[in-house]
Structure formats: C-alpha cells, structure tokens
C-alpha positions in Angstrom: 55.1 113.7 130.9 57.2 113.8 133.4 57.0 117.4 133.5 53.5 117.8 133.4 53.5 115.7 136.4 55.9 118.2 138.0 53.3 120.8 137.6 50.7 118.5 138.6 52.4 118.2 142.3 53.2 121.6 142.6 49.3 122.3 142.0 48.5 119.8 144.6 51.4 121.0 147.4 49.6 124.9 147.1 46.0 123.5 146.5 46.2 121.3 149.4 48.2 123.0 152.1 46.9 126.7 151.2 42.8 125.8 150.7 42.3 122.6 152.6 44.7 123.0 154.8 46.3 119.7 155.2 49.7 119.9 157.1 52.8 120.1 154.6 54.4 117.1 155.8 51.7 115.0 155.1 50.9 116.5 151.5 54.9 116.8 150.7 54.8 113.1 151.8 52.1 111.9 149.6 53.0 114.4 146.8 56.3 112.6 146.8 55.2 109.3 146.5 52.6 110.2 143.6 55.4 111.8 141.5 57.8 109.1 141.8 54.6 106.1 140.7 53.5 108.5 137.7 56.9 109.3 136.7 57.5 105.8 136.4 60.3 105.2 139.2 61.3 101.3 140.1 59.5 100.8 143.6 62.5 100.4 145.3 64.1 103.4 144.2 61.3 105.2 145.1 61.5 103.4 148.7 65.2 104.4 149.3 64.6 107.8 147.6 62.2 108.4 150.1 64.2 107.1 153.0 67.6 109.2 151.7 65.9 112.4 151.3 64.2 112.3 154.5 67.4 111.3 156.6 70.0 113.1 154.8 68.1 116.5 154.5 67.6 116.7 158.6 71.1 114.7 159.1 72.4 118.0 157.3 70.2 120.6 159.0 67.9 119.1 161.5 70.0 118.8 165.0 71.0 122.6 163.6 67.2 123.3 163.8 67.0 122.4 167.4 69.9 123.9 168.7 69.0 126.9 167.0 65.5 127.2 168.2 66.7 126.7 171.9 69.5 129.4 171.2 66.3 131.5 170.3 64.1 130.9 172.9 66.8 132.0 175.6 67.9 134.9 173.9 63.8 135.9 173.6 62.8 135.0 177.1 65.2 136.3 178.9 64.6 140.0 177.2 68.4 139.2 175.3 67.0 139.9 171.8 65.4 142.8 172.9 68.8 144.4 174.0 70.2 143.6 170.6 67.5 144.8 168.7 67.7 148.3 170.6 71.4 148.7 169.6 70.8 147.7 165.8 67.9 150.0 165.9 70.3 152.6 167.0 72.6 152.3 164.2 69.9 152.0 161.7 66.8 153.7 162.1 63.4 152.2 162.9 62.2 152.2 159.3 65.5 150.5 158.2 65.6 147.0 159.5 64.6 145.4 156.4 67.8 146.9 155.1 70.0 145.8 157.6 68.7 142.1 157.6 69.1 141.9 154.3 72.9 143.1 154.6 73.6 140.9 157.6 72.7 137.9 155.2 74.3 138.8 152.5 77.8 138.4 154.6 76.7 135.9 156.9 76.1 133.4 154.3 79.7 133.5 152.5 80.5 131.4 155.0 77.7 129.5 156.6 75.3 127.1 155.2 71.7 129.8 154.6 69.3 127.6 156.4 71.2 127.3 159.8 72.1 131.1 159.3 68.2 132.1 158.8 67.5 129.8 162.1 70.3 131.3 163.6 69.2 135.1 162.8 65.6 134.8 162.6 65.1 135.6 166.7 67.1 138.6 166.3 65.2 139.4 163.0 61.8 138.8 165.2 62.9 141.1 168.0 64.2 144.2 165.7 61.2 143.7 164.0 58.9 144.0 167.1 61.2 146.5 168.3 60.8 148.6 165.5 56.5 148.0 165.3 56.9 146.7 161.6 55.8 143.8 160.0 58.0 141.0 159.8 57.3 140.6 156.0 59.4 142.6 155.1 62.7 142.2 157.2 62.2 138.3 157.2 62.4 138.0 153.4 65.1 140.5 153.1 66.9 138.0 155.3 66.2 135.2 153.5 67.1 137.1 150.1 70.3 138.3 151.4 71.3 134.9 152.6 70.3 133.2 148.9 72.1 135.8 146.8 76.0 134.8 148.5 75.1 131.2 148.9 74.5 131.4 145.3 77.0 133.4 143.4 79.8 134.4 146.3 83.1 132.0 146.7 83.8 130.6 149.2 80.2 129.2 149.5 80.6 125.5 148.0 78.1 125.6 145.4 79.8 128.2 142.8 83.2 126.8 144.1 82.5 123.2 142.6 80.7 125.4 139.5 83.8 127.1 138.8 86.5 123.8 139.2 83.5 121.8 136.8 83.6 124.8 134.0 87.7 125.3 134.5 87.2 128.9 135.3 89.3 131.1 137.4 88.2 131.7 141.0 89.8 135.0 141.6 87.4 136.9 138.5 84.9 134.8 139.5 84.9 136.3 142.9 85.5 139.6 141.3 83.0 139.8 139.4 80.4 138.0 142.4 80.7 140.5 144.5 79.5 143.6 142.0 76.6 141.4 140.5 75.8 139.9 144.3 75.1 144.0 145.9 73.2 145.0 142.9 70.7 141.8 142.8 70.9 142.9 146.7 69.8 146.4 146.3 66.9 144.9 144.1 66.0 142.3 146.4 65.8 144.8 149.8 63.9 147.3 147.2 61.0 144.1 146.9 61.1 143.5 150.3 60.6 147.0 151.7 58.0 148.3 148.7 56.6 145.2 148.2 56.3 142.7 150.6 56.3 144.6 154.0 52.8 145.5 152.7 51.8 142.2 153.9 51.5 142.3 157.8 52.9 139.5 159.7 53.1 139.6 163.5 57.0 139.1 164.3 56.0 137.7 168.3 52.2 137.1 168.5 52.5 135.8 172.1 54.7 138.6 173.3 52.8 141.8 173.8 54.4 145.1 174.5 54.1 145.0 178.3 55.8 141.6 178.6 58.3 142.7 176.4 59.5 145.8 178.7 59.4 143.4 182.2 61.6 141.3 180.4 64.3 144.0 178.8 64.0 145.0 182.8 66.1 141.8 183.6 67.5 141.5 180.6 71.3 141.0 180.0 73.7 143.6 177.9 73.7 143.8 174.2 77.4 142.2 174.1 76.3 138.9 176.2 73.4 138.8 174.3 75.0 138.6 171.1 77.9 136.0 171.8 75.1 132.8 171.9 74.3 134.0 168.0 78.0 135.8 166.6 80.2 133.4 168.6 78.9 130.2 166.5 78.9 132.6 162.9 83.0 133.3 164.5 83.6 129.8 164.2 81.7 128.9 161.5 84.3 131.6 159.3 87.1 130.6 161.3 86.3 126.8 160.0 86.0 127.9 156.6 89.4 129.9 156.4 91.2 127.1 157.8 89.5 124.5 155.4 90.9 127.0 152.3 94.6 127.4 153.9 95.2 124.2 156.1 98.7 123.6 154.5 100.0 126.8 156.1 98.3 126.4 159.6 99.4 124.4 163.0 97.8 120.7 162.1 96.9 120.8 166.1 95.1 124.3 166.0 93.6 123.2 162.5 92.0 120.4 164.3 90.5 122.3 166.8 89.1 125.0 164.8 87.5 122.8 162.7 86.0 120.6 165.4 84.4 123.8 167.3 83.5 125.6 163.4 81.4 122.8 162.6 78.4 123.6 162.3 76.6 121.8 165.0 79.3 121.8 167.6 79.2 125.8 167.1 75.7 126.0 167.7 75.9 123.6 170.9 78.5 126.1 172.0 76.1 129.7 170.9 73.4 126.9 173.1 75.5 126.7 176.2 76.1 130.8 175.8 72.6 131.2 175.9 72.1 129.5 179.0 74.4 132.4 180.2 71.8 134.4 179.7 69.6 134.4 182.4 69.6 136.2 185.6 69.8 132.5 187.1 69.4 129.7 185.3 66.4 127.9 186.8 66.4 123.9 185.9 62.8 124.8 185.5 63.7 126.5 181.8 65.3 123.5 180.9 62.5 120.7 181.5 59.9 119.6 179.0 57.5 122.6 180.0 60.3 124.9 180.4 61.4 127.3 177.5 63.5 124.0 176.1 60.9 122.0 176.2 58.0 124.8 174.1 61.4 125.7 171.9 61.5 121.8 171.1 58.0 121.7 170.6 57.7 124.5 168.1 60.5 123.2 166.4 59.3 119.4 165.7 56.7 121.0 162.7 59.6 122.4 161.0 62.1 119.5 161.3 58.7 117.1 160.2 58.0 119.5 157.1 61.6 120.0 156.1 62.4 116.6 156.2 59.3 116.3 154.0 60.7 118.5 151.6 64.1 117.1 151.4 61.8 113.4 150.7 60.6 115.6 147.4 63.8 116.8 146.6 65.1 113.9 146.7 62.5 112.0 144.4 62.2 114.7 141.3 66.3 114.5 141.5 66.1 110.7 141.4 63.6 111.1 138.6 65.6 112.0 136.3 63.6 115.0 135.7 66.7 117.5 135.9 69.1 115.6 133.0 65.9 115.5 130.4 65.2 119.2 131.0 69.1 120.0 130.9 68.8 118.0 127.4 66.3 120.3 126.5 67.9 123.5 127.3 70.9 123.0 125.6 69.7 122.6 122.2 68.5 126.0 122.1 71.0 128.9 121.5 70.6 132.1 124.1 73.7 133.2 124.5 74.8 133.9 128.0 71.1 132.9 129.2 71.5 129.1 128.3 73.6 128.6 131.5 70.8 130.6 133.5 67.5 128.9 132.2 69.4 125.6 133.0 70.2 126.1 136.5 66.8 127.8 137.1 65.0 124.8 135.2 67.2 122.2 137.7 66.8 124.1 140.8 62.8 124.5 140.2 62.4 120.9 139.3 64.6 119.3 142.2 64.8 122.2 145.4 68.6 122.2 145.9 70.8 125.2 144.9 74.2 123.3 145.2 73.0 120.3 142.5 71.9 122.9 140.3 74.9 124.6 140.2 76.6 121.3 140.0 74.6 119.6 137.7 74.6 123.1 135.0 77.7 123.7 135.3 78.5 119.7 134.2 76.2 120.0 131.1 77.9 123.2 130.1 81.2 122.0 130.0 81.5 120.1 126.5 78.9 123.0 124.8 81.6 126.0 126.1 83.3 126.4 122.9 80.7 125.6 120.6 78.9 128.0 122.2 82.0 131.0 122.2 82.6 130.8 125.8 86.8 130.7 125.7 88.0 133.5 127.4 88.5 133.9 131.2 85.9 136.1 131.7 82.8 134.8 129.6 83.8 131.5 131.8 83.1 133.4 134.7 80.4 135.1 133.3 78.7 131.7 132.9 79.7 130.3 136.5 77.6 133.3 137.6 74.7 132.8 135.4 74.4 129.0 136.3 74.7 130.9 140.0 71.9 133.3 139.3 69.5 130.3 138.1 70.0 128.4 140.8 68.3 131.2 142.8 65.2 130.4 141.2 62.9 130.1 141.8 62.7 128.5 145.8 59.3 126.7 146.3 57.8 123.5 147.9 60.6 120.8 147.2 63.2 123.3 148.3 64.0 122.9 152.3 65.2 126.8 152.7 61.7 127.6 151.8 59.9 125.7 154.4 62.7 126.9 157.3 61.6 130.5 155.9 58.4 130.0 155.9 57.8 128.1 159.1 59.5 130.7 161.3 57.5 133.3 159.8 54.5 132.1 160.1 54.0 132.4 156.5 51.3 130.0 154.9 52.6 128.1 151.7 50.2 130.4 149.8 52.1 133.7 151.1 55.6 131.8 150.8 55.2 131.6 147.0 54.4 135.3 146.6 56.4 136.6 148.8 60.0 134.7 149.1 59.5 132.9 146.5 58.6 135.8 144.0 61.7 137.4 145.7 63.7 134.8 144.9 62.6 134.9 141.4 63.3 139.2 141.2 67.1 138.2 142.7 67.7 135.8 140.2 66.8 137.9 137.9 68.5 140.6 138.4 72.2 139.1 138.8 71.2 137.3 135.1 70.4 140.6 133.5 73.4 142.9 135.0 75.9 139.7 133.8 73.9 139.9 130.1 74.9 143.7 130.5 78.5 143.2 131.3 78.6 140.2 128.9 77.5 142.7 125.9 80.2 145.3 126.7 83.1 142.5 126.7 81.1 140.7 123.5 
C-alpha cells in the first residue's frame, strides 16, 4: 500500500502544480503530510520528519542558494557574464554550448556538492545561452546531467566513496572504471539534451533584451575578473577536498585554513565579495532591498521555500520505511549485475536523495555478494557503479536537485519531468548498460 500511495502523491505533486497551478511548496507540503497519515506514520514522527527535512535540506544548501543568486545577479548586471560567455563562445562555437555545459559539470561536480554547482554555473549557463540566441533547454539540462553523472559514479564525490567502503571494494578500479562509464553516459546525456530537449524553447534572460545586454557589456569588466566571483569558490571548494583526502601529509595550520575558506559557504561569501568587484563603482544603491541584492534575494526566496519543501518529502518517504520494503523486494529476485541497479533506482525514486541510495543499496548488497557471485575485485566494482547508476534515477518531485533545476530555468514541474528528469532516466541508463557490457566480457 504504501507504494500505491507513493504513486498517489506523485500523481497529485504533477496534477496539482502542472494543471491547477498551485505553488510547489504548498502542494509538496501537503503532499508530505498525506503520505506520512496514509502510510501509517506515528504523528510525532511525522511532526519531526517534517521539521528535519525542512531544516536540514536548506541548512545544507539554502544560505548556498542565496549567496549564489547574489554572486549571479552581480556577475549579470554588471555585463560580467556577458564577457565570459563571449570567451567560451569563442572556444566553442555558437551551436556548442550545450556541450560545453555539460563538460563543465561533469568536472565540476567531482568535487562540489551538484546543487551549489548548478546555482553556481547557472548565470554563466544563462548568459552563453543568450549569447549564443539558443534556448536554454538545452544547455541547462546538459548542465544538470553533467553535474548528476560524477556526483553519482566519480570518487571522490561522497556518495560512491561510502558505496565502495560498505561493499569492501577497491577505490582505485572503482575510479578506473567511473571515469570510462561516467564520459560515455555523458556523450548520451549531451546527445538528449542537444536533439532532444533544446527543441523545447525556454528564454535563458526574459527581462534582458538584446539592447540592454550590449549597454551593459559597454561597462562591463574583463573575462578574468568576471570569472574569479564563480572559479575562485570551485578553487577552494577542490582545494578543501584534496586536503580532506591527504591531511596527514599537510601543514595542520595550512590544513585548517584551506578547509575553513573550501567550505562551501565561506567560498561562496568569498566568490560574493568578488562579485562586488565587479562593478564600475559599487553604488550602496545595489546592495539595498530594491537594489540587485535585494530582487536577487527576492527571486531566490521561491526556490529556498520549494526546496525546503522537497527536502520535507524526502524526508517523510525515507522515514516511511518505504526504501527497506522495496530493497526487500528487490533482492529476492535474481538479475544479475542489474539487482544492484533496480535497487538504487527503486530507493532514489521513492525517497529523492542520491547519497542514501547509494548508501542504503550498497548496505543491502553486502550479505547477498557471494550468493550472488560477486567475489572478485572487479564485479565489486562493477556493482558500486551500478548501485551509482541507479541512484541517478530517476530525479523528480521529492528530490531537491530537481526543483534548484527547475526553478532557475523557469521550467514548470510538468516540463521538469520530461525534460531532466527523462534525462536523468537516459544517463542512468546508459552507465547500467555499458557496465552489463563490460560485466559479460569479464563473466
């Protein structure tokens, strides 16, 4: 039953939001609360379940949210994007920006959490977009894509890390083996987003028309400057993760300072102070409540409302139960090297979060390996990348990566399940079948 009422509230998130048009924060709100009464959830659990999911989902992301949209409104209003776009453009052709979102993804997210790299890139994306007169469709999904396929399957992202320690398997094939399997669900992603989805027009700056656009790249500053308020914060970010994997053998004083200025926040509130750079003269104007601060913080309180919403669902369907009884499910059945897969992809459907369903697959794996015939070194990172592959799918409504992609998009729910999340589905799907491939040559 408790299944059936998983599809029930999925039904209601896209009926409601897409036809009536109620906002998603109220319907993820409600939705929430329906789920966790006909699922048969103790009333206090419920309660804190509610309470958890809202606070720790924008405790993770939300200050990252606002920092990032102010970062984005200085870099679009003083004309900065515009200067990076042109050199990007440069390098890779007006019909190619698709492509190199998708690339500058699929790296950026190794090391940095995808939904503050999508806020972090999605002005630039907007701008090269515009710049190029294309839809942004297409480039924002291949974005979004690239950033999903390494924070699923590429160590040292913390999700197939904590798969890989769970299942005992080693790190160094499992990266080997990511990086092949991550470019060619890549390649398949960027061929959906440019064939498919950029046939769907979306406006990448509605409010900025072309004639705006050109007084602003009048006083705008360089391509370098522009860049340092976004690239500086990704720098540090790295530089945080490096010294988090090799502390032993680094200076404990310059440890401590990389990874106070490569957290996450404390980057972005330096990339926010770089963007105040950015301007001819910075006006106090631009920083008051009806200066570009004030509309950034404005635009960005939907998004913080709505993906605090969604970590509240999240939170629920995981405290439900709902992931356990389907994992029970899975693993009676016998399919070989897509057992691991269907199990993730069942877990990260039901409950939203990438990371638990790697988690959580990888921990009901474990005591089935050798029944199953997964010994060696290599069928165990086989199966670390197929629980990796299924936790890429499929990214809907209780996911909060889907409503950061969507809300700075424009997209409506309706369009966010065929376009990203379709896309998540095809990337998914792909790693899973190129892993069946190598798994049948090593068989």
């Amino acid at each position: 039953m408790v299944v059936i009422y998983l599809l029930l509230s999925i039904v209601l998130i896209i009926l409601l939001t897409a036809r009536y048009q109620v906002h998603p924060f109220i319907v993820l709100f409600l939705v929430s609360l329906f789920y966790g009464l006909c699922s048969g959830m103790p009333l206090n659990e419920i309660i804190e379940s509610v309470n958890s999911g809202f606070g720790d989902t924008l405790g993770s992301i939300g200050l990252l949210i606002i920092l990032g949209v102010i970062i984005g409104a200085f870099l679009e209003n003083s004309g900065g994007a515009y200067k990076i776009a042109d050199k990007v453009l440069n390098l890779t052709g007006k019909k190619r920006v698709p492509t190199a979102m998708g690339i500058i993804g699929y790296f950026v997210s190794i090391p940095v959490f995808a939904d503050s790299a999508f806020i972090l890139l999605s002005p630039l994306n907007k701008s090269l977009s515009k710049k190029a007169k294309i839809t942004l469709s297409g480039s924002a999904v291949a974005l979004a894509l690239g950033l999903t396929v390494t924070h699923t399957l590429v160590p040292p992202t913390p999700g197939p890390i904590a798969a890989a320690g769970i299942l005992n398997a080693d790190l160094g094939l499992v990266m080997m083996l990511a990086i092949p399997v991550s470019a060619i669900a890549l390649v398949a992603a960027l061929i959906y987003s440019t064939q498919y989805v950029s046939k769907t027009y979306i406006d990448p700056i509605p409010e900025v028309d072309q004639e705006e656009m050109a007084a602003r790249m009048k006083k705008a500053p360089g391509a370098f400057k522009s860049s340092l308020p976004v690239f500086v914060p990704i720098i540090l970010i790295v530089l945080r993760s490096i010294v988090n994997m090799y502390e032993e053998t680094i200076n404990a004083e310059v440890a401590n300072v990389i990874l106070f200025m490569g957290e996450p926040f404390i980057a972005l509130l330096i990339g926010m102070f770089l963007a105040f750079l950015l301007p001819q003269k910075l006006d106090s104007s631009m920083l008051s409540t009806s200066g570009w601060v004030g509309k950034a913080l404005k635009d960005a309180t939907s998004i913080i409302l709505i993906t605090g919403a969604g970590g509240i669902f999240g939170k629920v369907l995981q405290n439900s139960g709902i992931a356990e009884m389907l994992g029970q499910m899975l693993s009676d059945i016998d399919l070989s090297i897509w057992l691991p897969f269907l199990l993730a992809a069942a877990i990260k459907t039901a409950q939203g979060s990438s990371t638990v369903a790697l988690i959580t697959a990888a921990s009901i794996m474990t005591p089935m390996m050798e029944t199953l015939g997964f010994v060696t070194e290599i069928e165990k990172a086989i199966v670390v990348l197929a629980i990796g592959a299924g936790s890429s799918v499929f990214s809907h409504a209780n996911d909060s990566f889907f409503w950061v992609v969507t809300q700075l998009t424009g997209m409506d729910t309706k369009m966010g399940y065929r376009l990203f999340s379709l896309g998540t589905f095809v990337l998914g799907l792909t790693a899973a079948t190129t892993l069946f491939i190598i798994y049948l040559f090593i068989g």
